[in-house]
C-alpha positions, 0 to 999 in steps of 0.5 A: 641603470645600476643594475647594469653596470654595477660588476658581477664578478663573473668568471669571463674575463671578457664579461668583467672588462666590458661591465668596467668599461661601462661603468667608465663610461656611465660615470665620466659622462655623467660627471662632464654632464655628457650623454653617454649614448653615443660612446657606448657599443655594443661590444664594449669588452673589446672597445679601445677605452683610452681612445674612447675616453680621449673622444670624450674629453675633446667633447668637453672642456675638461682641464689636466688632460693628460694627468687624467690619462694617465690614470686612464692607462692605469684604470685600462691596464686594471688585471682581470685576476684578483691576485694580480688586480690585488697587488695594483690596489696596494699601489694606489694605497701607497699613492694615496698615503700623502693626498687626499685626491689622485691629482691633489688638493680636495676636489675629486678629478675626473682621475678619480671618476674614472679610477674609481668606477673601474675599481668599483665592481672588484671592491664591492666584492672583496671580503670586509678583512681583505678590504681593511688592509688597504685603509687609504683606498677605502678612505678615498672611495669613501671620499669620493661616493660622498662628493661625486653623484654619479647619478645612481650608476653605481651601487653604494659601497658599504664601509665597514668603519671600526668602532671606536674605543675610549679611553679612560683617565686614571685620575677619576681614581679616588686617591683620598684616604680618610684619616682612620685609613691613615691611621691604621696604616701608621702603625705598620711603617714598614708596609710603605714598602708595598705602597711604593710598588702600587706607586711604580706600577700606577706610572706603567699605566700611564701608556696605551699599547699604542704608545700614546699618552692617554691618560695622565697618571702624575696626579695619582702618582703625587697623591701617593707620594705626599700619603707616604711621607705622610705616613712616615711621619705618623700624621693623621692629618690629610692636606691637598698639596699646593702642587696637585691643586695647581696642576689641577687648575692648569689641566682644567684650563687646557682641556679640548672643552675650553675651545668652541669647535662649530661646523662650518661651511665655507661659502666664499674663498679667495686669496688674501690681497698681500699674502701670497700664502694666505687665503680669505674665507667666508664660512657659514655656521648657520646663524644668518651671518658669514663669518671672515677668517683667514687661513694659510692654505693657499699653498695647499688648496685653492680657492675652489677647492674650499668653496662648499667645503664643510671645515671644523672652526674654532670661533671663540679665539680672539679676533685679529687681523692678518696682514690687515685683514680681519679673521674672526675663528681658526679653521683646524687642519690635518698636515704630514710629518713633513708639512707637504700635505695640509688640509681641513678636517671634514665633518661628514656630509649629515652634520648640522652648520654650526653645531658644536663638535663633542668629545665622549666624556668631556664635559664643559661650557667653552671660554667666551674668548680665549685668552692669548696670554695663556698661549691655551691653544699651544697647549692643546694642540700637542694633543690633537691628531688623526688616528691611523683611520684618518679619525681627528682625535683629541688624546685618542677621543674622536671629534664628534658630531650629530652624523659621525665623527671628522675626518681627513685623508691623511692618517697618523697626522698633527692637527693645528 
């Protein structure tokens, strides 16, 4: 079958409507669990697609009709040219810059069937370059060949994600002289001169071309500071300044491994009985016990939407009830500048319930239950966002499991 609907890119114009109709076709029947036999033609390039699909809808107890329609329309009125069909997908790029799915929330509608399948063909042929300037459409394509089965009906399009680069922290830097150092640099004061420069020029480091903050450079730059006054005071006597060590134990303590961050399937959802902005979770992390947890997200998502969902989980916070409901873990969310879109970061489809997310170079035993008192979450949180490919990150390094990184559709988002 996906031989037959898969797009071929042939120069008819009249060749390339009738393969996107099919695919429609194909696609929303098998979603509405319809037998697509009796809506196909013979001459399917020249059938009224709107009309057929309002036929097929009236076969089924489809919701949101008229929004799916609409999408229709612009799934029918797709060009035929590339340049002109090209200009299209740019629009539905910025359309998908503040949502997940075309009509909101999670779950894929039958607007993203039908949007997608008569996108299918042309994307599958586009060159990978071509292809990368529209990141919120490949995002939700990718999105939905992940949750929708269209039943082999339509090829797998192969995403060429980036590769990821690490960042490395200047304060693995040895700044320590030994005291032969000391001393023989004592005895050339004026040279200090130089030492301030190597000072100036270890702060411009501090920034990535980004303009984010990836490493942490005031520890090297205090290190420096005190060997300088040492030197000025002729001392071949090393100390750890208090400071730097205090800055050391507040670091360490804040770091993203001190959280328990585990896959999570939410198996239950439903809303928090005296909170209207409240929803109540049952989440399965794969040790024979549902865990309860309370999030805000019920004026995000629905109940439905989260059902079967896979969420990233903080479970060593310490337990507390909301509104007299007990949570037990904190469910990690991406939201908008504006806060108008908030959703859960997705692990991909392969990861394992209840394994640990990692971080590439960090290392470390997570806190049995973290301590309120040390406000340890507000501190990390500054750091986590999603990167301009939708990757949630923690200072630039992405979340990371056993089939790939977590996600979220909305990019260059705060994660809390």
């Amino acid at each position: 079958m996906s031989s037959v609907i898969t797009a071929n890119m042939e120069s008819s114009s009249g060749e390339i409507i009738s393969t996107r109709n099919k695919a429609i076709i194909y696609a929303l029947c098998k979603r509405l669990s319809i037998d697509p036999s009796k809506f196909l033609m013979e001459n399917t390039r020249s059938c009224d697609i709107l009309s057929l699909l309002s036929s097929i809808f009236q076969s089924s107890a489809s919701k949101n009709q008229d929004e799916v329609m609409k999408w229709a329309t612009y799934a029918n009125n797709l060009p035929k040219e590339t340049d002109s069909c090209l200009v299209a997908l740019k629009g539905l790029n910025e359309a998908l810059s503040q949502k997940a799915v075309l009509l909101g929330g999670l779950r894929p509608s039958e607007a993203d069937v039908v949007v997608f399948s008569a996108l299918h063909g042309f994307v599958s042929h586009l060159a990978n370059e071509m292809v990368q300037k529209y990141a919120n459409v490949i995002r939700w394509l990718d999105y939905i060949q992940n949750k929708e089965d269209f039943g082999g009906a339509l090829d797998w399009i192969v995403i060429n994600k980036p590769e990821f680069e690490y960042f490395f922290s200047l304060d693995k830097i040895d700044t320590n002289l030994t005291a032969k150092k000391i001393t023989q640099a004592s005895k050339d004061v004026d040279k200090t001169e130089g030492s301030t420069d190597t000072q100036k020029g270890l702060s411009e480091k501090k920034e990535t071309s980004d303009g984010k903050a990836s490493v942490d450079s005031d520890k090297v730059y205090k290190g420096a500071n005190n060997t300088a006054l040492e030197l000025n005071k002729k001392s071949t006597d090393v100390k750890l300044p208090p400071l730097e060590k205090e800055s050391t134990e507040k670091e360490t303590e804040c770091a993203i491994n001190i959280l328990n961050l585990q896959v999570g399937l939410i198996r239950k959802a439903w809303k928090h009985p005296s909170a209207d902005s409240l929803l109540v979770e049952e989440i399965d992390l794969g040790d024979g016990n549902l865990r309860q947890v309370v999030s805000g997200l019920a004026k995000y998502c629905s109940s439905d939407d989260l059902t079967n969902r896979r969420v990233v989980l903080i479970t060593n916070v310490k337990p507390g009830k909301l509104r007299d409901v007990m949570s037990s873990g904190l469910v990690l969310c991406a939201s908008n500048q504006d806060h108008t879109v908030v959703e859960p970061i997705l692990p991909p489809n392969g990861a394992q319930i209840g394994e640990r997310v990692t971080f590439s170079g960090i290392e470390g035993k997570p806190d049995d239950i973290l301590n309120p008192k040390k406000k340890q979450l507000e501190k990390i949180t500054p750091h986590l966002y999603t990167d301009d490919k939708g990757v949630a990150t923690y200072k630039g390094v992405p979340f990371m499991t056993s089939a790939g990184p977590c996600t979220s559709s909305i990019c260059n988002a705060g994660i809390k």
